[in-house]
C-alpha positions in Angstrom: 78.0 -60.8 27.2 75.6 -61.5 30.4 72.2 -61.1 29.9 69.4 -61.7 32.8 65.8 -62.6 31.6 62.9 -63.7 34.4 61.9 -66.9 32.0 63.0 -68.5 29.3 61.7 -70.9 26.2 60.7 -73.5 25.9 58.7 -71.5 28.7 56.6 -69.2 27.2 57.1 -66.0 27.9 57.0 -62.7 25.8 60.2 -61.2 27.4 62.0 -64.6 27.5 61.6 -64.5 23.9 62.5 -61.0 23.0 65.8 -61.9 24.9 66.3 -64.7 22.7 65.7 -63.4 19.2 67.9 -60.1 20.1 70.6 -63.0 21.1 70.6 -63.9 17.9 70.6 -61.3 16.3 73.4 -59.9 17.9 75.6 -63.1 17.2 74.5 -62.9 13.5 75.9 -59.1 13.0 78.1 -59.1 16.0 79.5 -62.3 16.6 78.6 -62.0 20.1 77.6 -64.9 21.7 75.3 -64.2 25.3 75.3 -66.3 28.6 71.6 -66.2 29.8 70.8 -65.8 33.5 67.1 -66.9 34.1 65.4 -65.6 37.1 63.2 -68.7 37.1 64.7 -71.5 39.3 62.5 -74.0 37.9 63.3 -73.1 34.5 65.3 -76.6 32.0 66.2 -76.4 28.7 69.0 -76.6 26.1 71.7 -74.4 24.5 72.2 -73.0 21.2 75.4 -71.9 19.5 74.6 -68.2 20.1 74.3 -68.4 24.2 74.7 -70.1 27.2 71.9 -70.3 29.6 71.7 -70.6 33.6 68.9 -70.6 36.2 69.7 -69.0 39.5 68.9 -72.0 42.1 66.5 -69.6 44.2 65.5 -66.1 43.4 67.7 -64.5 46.2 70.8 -62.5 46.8 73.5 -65.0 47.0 71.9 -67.5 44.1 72.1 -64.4 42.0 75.6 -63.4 42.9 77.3 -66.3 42.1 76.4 -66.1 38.6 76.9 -62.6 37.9 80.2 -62.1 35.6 84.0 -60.6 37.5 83.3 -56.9 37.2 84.4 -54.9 35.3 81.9 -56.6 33.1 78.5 -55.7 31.2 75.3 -57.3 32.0 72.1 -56.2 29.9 68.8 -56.7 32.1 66.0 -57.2 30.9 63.7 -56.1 33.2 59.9 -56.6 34.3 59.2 -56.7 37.8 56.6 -59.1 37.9 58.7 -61.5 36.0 60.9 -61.7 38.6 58.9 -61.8 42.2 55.3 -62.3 42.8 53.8 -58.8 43.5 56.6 -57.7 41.1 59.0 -56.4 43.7 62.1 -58.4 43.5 64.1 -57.1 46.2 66.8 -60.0 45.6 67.3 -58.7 41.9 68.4 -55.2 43.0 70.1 -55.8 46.5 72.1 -58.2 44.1 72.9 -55.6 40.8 73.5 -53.0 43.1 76.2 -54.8 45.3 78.0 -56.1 41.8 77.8 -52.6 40.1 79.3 -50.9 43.0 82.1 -53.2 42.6 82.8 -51.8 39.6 80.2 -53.9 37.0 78.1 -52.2 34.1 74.7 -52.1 34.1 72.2 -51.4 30.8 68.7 -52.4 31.7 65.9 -52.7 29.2 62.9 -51.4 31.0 59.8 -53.6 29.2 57.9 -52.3 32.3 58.4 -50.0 35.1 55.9 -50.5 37.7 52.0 -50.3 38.2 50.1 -47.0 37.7 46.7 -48.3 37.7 44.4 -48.2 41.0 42.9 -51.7 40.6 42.8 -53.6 43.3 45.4 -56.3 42.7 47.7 -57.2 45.0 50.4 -56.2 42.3 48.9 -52.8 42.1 48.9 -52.4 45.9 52.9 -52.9 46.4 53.5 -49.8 43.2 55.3 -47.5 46.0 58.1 -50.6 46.4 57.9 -51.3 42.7 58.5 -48.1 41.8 61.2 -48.3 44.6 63.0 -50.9 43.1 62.8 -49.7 39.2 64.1 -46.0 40.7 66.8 -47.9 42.5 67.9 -49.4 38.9 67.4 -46.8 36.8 70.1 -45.0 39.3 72.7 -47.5 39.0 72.2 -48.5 35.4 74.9 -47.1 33.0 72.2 -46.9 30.0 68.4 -47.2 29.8 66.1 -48.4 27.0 62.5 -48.9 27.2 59.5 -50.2 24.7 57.2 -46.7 25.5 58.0 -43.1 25.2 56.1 -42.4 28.1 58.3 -44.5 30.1 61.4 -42.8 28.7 59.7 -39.7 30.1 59.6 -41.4 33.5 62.7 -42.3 33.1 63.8 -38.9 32.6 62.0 -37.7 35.4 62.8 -40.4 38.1 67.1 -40.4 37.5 69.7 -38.4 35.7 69.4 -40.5 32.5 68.3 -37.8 29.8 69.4 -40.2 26.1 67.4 -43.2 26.5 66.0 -45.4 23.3 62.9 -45.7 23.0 62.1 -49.1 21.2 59.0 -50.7 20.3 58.8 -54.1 20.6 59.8 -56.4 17.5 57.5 -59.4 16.6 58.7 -62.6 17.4 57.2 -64.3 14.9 59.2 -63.4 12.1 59.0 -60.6 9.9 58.8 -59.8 5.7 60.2 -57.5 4.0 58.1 -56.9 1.2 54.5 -58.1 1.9 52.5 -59.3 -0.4 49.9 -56.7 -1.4 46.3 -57.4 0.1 44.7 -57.3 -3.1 46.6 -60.7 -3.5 46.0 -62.8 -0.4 43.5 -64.9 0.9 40.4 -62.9 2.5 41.3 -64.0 6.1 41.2 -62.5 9.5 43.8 -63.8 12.2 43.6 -63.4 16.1 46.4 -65.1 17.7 48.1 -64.5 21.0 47.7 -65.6 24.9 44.0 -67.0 25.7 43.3 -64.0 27.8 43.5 -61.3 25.1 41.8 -63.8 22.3 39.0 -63.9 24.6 38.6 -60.5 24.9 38.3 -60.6 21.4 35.5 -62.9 21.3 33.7 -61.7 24.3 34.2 -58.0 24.4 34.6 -57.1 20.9 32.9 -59.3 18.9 30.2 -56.8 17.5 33.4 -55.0 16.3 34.9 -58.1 15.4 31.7 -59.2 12.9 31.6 -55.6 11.6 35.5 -55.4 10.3 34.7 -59.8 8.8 31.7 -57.7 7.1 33.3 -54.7 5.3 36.4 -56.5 4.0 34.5 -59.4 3.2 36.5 -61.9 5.1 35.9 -65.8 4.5 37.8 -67.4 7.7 39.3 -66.5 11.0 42.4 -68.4 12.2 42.7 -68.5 15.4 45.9 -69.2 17.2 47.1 -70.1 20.4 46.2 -72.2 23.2 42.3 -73.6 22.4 39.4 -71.7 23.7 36.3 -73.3 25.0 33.8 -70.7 23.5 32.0 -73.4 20.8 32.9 -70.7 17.7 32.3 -72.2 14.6 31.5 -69.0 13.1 31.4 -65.3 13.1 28.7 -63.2 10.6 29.5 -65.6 8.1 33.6 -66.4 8.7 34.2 -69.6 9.6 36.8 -70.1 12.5 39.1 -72.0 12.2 41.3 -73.2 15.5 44.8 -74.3 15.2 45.9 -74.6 18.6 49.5 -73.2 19.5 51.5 -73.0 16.6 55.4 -72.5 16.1 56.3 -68.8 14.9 57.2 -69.7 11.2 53.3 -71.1 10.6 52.6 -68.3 12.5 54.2 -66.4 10.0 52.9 -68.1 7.0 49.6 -67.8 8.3 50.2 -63.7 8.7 51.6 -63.2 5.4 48.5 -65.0 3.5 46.1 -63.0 5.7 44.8 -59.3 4.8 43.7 -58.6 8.6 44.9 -59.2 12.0 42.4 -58.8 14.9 43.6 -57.5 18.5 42.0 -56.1 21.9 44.5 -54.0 23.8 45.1 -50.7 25.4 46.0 -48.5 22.4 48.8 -46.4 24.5 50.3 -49.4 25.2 50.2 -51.3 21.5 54.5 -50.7 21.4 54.8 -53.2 23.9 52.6 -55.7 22.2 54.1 -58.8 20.4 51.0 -59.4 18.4 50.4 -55.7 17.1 54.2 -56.2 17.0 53.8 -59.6 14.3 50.5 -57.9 12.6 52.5 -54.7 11.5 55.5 -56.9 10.3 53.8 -58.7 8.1 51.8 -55.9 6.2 48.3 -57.0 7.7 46.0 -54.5 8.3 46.4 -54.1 12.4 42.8 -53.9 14.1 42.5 -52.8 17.3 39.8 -52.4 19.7 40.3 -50.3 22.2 38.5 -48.0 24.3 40.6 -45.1 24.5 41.7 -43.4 21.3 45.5 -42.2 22.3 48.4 -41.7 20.1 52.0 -43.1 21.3 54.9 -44.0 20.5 54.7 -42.5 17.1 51.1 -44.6 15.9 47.9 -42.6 15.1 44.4 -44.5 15.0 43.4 -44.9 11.4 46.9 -44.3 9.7 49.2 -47.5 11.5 46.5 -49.3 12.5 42.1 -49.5 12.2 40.6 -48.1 15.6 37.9 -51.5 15.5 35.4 -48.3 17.8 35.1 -46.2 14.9 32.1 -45.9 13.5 33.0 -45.4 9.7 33.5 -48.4 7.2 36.7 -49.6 6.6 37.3 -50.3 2.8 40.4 -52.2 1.2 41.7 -49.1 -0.2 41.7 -47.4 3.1 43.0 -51.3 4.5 46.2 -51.0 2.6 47.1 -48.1 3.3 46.8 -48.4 6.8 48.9 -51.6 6.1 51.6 -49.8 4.1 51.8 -47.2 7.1 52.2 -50.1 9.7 54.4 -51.8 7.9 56.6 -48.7 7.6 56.6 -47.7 11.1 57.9 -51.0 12.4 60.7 -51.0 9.8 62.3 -48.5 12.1 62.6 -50.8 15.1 62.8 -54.1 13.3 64.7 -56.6 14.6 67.7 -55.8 12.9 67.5 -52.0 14.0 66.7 -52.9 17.7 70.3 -55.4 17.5 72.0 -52.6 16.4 70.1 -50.0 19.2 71.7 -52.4 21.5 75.2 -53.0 20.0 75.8 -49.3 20.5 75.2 -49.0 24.1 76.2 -52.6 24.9 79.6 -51.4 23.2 80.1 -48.6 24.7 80.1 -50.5 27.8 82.4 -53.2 26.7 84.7 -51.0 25.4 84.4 -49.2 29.0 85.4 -52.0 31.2 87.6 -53.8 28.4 89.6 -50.5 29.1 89.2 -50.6 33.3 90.5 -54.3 33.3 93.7 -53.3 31.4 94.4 -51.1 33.9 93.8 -53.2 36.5 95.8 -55.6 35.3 99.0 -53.0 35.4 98.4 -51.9 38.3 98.6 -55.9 40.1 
């Protein structure tokens, strides 16, 4: 299988990373083993026994072309604009699907993103009419659609024929466990972990929410993890902070399955495409989020899968594992294991598709 991804690790890159982990996945229960095509010509790195990995040599038409599979084939896309072109409009991506579908390839696209919505004055914001150009343009000559958000299924819906598209949060790509450890038994930390952009936000914007949540559950450190922050924390209403740095995912998972709380700022209708709620509900923390706008999606309810960090009442341990417990349950349905086998079925249905097509092309020469 062919799947196209706009970076890939050692780069980090959320998508990049998703693309892996499902790669594995799907060799571990399928035996499938996928040929990467990154839409990053600077990208270097090595192979594993699962895939195969390529950078186009420039992001244009021809560069693409020449490593797309013979159709009839299947190609899954994993697509963001902004991952692929600066502005997020990459005209070379589509011109390139659309010339190799039409010749007969198969297209399922994972839409992580559509296009921008929001009038801020970005220059990524002022090219939405091509962006949402371009992600109509796939969504027309994809076979099958999957997306991370409900409301972009309904987009979906709206925007091309496609009616039966899966909707699947993303899965944390820092491991996951089982059966966590319940609170009462782990160490009274609070982790915050991600990108430096939305740990600072944490620090900045939502640190009188931040000291109030260390305060009620009675929390002794705060790890923080990722790239180092110059804010000269040493500690927060009493927690002392504790900076590792970037850390690989399995200490990231240790870390999470020792803690009781994880700490996050982000848009609460868009928490299903984030990898840190993502890590913070698989490993039975309780998820705490601080967010402006109180919306439910994608099947998550403030105060039930995760601790809206705005409200005014106390949050007590009882109250803490249950949310946990709920969190914990809701991600179970698009764990990484459910999400391979989402996949399997419409990547198979595809396969089995233009396994069928080259038969008959082969009779027919």
């Amino acid at each position: 299988m062919t799947a196209i991804v706009p970076q890939f690790p050692p780069s980090v890159n959320g998508v990049g990373d998703y693309g892996v982990y499902l790669a594995q996945q799907l060799h571990q229960d399928q035996n499938w083993t996928t040929r990467f095509v990154v839409g990053d010509p600077n990208w270097s790195g090595t192979e594993e026994s699962f895939f195969q990995a390529t950078p186009v040599e420039a992001r244009s038409h021809c560069a693409l072309q020449v490593l797309l599979p013979q159709p009839p084939a299947v190609i899954l896309l994993h697509y963001v604009g902004h991952g692929y072109a600066r502005r997020g409009c990459p005209v070379w991506l589509v011109n390139a699907l659309e010339q190799w579908c039409r010749s007969g390839g198969h297209l399922v696209t994972m839409f992580h993103e559509l296009y921008a919505t929001k009038p801020l004055l970005s220059s990524a914001s002022l090219t939405a009419p091509m962006q949402k150009h371009l992600a109509i343009r796939l969504m027309h000559i994809s076979d099958r659609c999957l997306t991370s958000r409900q409301e972009y299924a309904a987009t979906i819906r709206r925007l091309s024929p496609h009616q039966d598209i899966p909707t699947v949060p993303i899965f944390s790509n820092v491991g996951e466990v089982s059966q966590p450890q319940p609170l009462e038994k782990r160490s009274r930390r609070l982790v915050v972990f991600g990108g430096r952009g939305v740990r600072s936000r944490v620090y900045r914007q939502s640190r009188g929410a931040l000291e109030k949540v260390c305060c009620e559950l009675g929390i002794t450190e705060i790890i923080d993890i990722g790239a180092k922050l110059e804010l000269g924390l040493d500690s927060i209403s009493g927690s002392t902070v504790t900076q590792l740095g970037v850390q690989p995912a399995r200490e990231i998972s240790r870390w999470l399955s020792d803690a009781i709380a994880g700490f996050v700022d982000y848009p609460i209708p868009y928490l299903g495409k984030s990898g840190i709620f993502a890590a913070y509900c698989a490993h039975g923390v309780i998820p705490i989020v601080a967010s402006p706008h109180q919306l439910n999606e994608d099947g998550l309810h403030a105060n039930q899968q995760f601790w809206w960090a705005n409200h005014s009442e106390r949050l007590e341990m009882q109250k803490g594992q249950a949310i946990a417990d709920a969190a914990h349950a809701w991600y179970q349905v698009h764990c990484l294991k459910s999400q391979a086998q989402i996949f399997a079925d419409c990547l198979r249905e595809r396969i089995e598709q233009s396994s069928k097509q080259t038969i008959v092309m082969k009779r027919i020469v």
